[in-house]
C-alpha positions as CSV (number, residue, x, y, z in Angstrom):
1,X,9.1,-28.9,27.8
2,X,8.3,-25.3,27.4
3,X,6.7,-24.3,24.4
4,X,8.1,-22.1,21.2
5,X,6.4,-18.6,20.3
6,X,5.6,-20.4,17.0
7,X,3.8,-23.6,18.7
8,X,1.4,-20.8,20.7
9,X,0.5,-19.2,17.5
10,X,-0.1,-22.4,16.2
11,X,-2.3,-23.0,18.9
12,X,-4.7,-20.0,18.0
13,X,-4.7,-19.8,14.5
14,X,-6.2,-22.8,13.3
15,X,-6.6,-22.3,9.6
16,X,-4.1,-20.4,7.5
17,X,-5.7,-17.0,5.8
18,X,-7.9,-16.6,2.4
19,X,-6.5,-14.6,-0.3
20,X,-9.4,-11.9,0.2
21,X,-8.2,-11.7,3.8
22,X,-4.5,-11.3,2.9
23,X,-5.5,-8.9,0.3
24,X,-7.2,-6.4,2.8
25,X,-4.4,-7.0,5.4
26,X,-2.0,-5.6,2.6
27,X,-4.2,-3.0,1.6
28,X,-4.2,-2.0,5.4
29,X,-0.7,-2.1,5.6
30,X,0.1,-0.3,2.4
31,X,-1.9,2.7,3.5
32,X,-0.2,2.6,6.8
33,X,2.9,2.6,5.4
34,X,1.8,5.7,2.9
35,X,0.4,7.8,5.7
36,X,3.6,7.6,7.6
37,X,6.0,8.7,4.4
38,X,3.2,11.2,3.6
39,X,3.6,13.2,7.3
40,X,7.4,12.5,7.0
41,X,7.6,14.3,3.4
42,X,4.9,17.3,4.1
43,X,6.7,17.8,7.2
44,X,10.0,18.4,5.8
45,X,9.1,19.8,2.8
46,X,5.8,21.8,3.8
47,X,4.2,20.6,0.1
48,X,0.7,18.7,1.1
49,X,-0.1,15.9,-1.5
50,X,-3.8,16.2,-1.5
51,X,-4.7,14.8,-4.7
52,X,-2.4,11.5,-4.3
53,X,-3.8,11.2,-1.0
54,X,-6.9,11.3,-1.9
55,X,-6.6,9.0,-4.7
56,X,-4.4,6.1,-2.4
57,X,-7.4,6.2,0.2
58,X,-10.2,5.7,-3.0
59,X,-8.0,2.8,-4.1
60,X,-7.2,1.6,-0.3
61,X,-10.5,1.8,0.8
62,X,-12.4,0.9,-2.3
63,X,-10.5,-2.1,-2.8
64,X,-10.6,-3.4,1.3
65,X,-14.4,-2.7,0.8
66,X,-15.1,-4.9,-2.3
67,X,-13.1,-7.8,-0.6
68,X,-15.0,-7.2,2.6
69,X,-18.2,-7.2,0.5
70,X,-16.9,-10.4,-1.8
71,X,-16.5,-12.0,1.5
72,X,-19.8,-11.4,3.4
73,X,-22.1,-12.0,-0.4
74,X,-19.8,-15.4,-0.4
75,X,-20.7,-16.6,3.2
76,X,-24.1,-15.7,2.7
77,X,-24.7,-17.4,-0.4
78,X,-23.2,-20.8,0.9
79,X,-25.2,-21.0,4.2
């Protein structure tokens, strides 16, 4: 019997994600998301939102960083 698409992902992800991990991949996506809206507005409009970009990559960035860091101090200190 052939197999699903879910039953092949299955296969390759073994464990299901951390929080940390989900966190960052949210924070990825978030920014993503923002950078796309961002062009679309300063596009139309011709305004550039400097400052609000500025302050969505610090919180983007800074918070994918920590949980990256969390992660690494965490394996580290268990081995």
């Amino acid at each position: 019997m052939k197999k699903t698409g879910i039953e092949i992902l299955q296969k390759f992800h073994k464990k299901p994600l951390d929080n940390l991990s989900l966190y960052v991949i949210y924070c990825i996506a978030f920014f993503t998301v923002y950078s796309i809206a961002e062009f679309i507005v300063s596009s139309i409009t011709g305004v550039s939102h400097d400052t609000l970009t500025e302050a969505v990559k610090f919180f983007c960035g800074g918070e994918a960083f920590l949980c990256c860091l969390l992660k690494l101090l965490k394996i580290r200190k268990t081995t």
